[in-house]
C-alpha positions as CSV (number, residue, x, y, z in Angstrom):
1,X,3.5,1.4,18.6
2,X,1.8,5.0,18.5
3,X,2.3,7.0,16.1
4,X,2.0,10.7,15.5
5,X,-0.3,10.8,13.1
6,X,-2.9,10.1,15.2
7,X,-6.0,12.1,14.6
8,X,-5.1,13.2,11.2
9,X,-6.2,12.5,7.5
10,X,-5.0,9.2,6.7
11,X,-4.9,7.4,3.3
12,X,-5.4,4.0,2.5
13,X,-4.2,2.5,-1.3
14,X,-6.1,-0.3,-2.8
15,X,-8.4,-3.0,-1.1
16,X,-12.1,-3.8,-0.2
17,X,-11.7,-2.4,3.3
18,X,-10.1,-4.5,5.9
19,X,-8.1,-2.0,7.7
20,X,-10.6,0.9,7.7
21,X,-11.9,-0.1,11.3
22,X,-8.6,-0.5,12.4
23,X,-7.2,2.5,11.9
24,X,-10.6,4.3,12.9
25,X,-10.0,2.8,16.0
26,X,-6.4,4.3,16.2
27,X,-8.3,8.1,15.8
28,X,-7.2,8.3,11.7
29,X,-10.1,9.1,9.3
30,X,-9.2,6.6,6.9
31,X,-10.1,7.3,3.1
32,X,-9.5,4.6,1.2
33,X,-8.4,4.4,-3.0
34,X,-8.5,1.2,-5.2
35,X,-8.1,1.4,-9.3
36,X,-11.0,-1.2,-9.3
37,X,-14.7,-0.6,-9.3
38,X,-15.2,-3.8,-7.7
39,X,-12.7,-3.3,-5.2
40,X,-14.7,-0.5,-3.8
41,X,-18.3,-1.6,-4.2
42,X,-17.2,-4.4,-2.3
43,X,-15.6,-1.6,0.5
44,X,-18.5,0.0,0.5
45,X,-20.5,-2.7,1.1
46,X,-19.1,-4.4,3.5
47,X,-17.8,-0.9,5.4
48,X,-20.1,1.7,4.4
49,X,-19.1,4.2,7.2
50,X,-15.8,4.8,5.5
51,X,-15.1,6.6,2.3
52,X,-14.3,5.2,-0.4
53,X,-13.1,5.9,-4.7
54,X,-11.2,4.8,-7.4
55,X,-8.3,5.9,-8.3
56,X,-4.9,4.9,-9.7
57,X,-1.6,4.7,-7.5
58,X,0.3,6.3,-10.1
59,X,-1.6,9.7,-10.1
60,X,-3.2,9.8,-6.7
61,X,-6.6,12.1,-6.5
62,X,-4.7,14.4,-3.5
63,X,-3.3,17.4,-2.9
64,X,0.9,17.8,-2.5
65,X,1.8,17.1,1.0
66,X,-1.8,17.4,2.0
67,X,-1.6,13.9,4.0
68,X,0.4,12.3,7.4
69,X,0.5,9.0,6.1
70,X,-0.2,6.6,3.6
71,X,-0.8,2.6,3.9
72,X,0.0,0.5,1.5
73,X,-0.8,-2.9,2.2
74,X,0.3,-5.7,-0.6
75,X,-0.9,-3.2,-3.1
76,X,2.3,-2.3,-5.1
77,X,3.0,-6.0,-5.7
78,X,0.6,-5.5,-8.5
79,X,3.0,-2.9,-10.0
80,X,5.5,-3.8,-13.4
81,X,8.7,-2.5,-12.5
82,X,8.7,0.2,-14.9
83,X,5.3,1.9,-13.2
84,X,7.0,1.9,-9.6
85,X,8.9,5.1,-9.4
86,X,5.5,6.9,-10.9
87,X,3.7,4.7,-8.0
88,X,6.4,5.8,-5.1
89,X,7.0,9.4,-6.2
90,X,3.2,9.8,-6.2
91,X,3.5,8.7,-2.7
92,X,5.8,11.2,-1.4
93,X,3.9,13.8,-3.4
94,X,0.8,13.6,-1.1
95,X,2.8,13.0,2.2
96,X,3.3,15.7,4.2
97,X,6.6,16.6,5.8
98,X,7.4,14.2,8.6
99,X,4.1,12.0,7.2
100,X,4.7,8.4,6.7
101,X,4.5,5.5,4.3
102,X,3.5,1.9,5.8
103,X,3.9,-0.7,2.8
104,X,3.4,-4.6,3.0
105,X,5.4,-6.7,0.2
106,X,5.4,-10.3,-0.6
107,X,9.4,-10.4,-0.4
108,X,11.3,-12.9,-2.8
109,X,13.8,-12.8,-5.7
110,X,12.3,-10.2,-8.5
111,X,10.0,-11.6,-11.2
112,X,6.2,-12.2,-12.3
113,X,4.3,-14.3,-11.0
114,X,0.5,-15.6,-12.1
115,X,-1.9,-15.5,-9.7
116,X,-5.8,-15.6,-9.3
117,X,-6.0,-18.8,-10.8
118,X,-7.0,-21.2,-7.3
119,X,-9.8,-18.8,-6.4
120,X,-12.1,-20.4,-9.2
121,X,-13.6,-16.9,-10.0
122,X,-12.3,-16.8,-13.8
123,X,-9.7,-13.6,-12.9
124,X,-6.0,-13.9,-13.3
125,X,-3.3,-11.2,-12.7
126,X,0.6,-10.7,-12.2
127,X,2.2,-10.0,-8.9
128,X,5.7,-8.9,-8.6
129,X,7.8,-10.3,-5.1
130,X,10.4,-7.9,-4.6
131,X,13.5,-8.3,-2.4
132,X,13.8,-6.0,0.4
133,X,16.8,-4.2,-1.0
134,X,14.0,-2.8,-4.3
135,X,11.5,-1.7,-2.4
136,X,13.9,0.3,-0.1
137,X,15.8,1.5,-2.8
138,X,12.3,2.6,-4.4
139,X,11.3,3.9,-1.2
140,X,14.8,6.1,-1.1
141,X,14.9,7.3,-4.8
142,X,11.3,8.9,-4.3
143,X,12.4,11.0,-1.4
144,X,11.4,8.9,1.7
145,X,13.8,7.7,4.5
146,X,13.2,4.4,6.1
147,X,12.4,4.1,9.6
148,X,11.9,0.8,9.8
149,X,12.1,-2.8,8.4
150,X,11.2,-6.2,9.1
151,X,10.5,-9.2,7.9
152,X,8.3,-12.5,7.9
153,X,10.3,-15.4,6.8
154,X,8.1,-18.2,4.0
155,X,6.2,-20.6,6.0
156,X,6.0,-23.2,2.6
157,X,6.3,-22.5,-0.7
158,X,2.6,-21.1,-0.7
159,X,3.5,-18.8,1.7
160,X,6.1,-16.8,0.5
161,X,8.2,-14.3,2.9
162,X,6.9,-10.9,3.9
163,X,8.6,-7.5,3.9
164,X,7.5,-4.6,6.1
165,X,8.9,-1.1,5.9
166,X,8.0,2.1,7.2
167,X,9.0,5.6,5.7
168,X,9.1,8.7,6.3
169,X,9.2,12.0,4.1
170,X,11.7,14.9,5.3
């Protein structure tokens, strides 16, 4: 799927990395933002071509409507409930007309869950599954029209289902 953003400034929320190479491939100057310091020493380690900073979702280090798009890929699942809207209207805030938000949601009835616990590294931390329904309802109530969802159904019950939805601000 192309997309018109191509070429453009290009925002990537929370991660050590992963899709930077990707999306540089797709002509996007990817700059990525994680809230943890050891999220992005690892990004810059392991990607040291791309830029890289901390920085909180909920008040976002750019300009209004200074961006075409913004990924966010399994990074709101950290999110309580009650910091979302902050989280989503930041979002629309640094999208440009038109721009886009890509998010990637671990989809499932709405509540906390532990996590961290089975990687042995001593680090434990809450992750929210949200049904589809929340996050477009989110998605909506901070300005941003979906374009398109879809969906991964579980494959287990480690593997839970997997929401996909693309926005776009007007």
């Amino acid at each position: 799927m192309a997309f018109p953003w191509c070429s453009a400034t290009w925002r990537r929320c929370f991660g050590t990395g992963r899709l930077e190479p990707y999306l540089a491939t797709r002509g996007l100057t990817p700059w990525e933002v994680d809230l943890s310091p050891e999220m992005i020493r690892v990004a810059r380690r392991d990607h040291a071509t791309f830029r890289f900073d901390v920085a909180d979702l909920r008040e976002l280090p750019f300009e209004d409507a200074s961006l075409v798009g913004v990924v966010c890929w399994y990074s709101l699942i950290f999110l309580a409930p009650a910091d979302r809207p902050a989280a989503y209207g930041e979002l629309c805030r640094v999208v440009k007309p038109g721009g886009y938000l890509v998010t990637a949601f671990k989809a499932g009835p709405s509540q906390v869950r532990r996590a961290g616990g089975s990687t042995n590294l001593g680090v434990e931390f809450n992750l929210y599954w949200q049904t589809p329904q929340e996050v477009e309802r989110s998605v909506t109530d901070a300005g941003l029209t979906t374009v398109f969802w879809g969906g991964v159904p579980a494959d287990g019950p480690d593997s839970p289902a997997q929401g996909y939805l693309l926005a776009q601000k007007a």
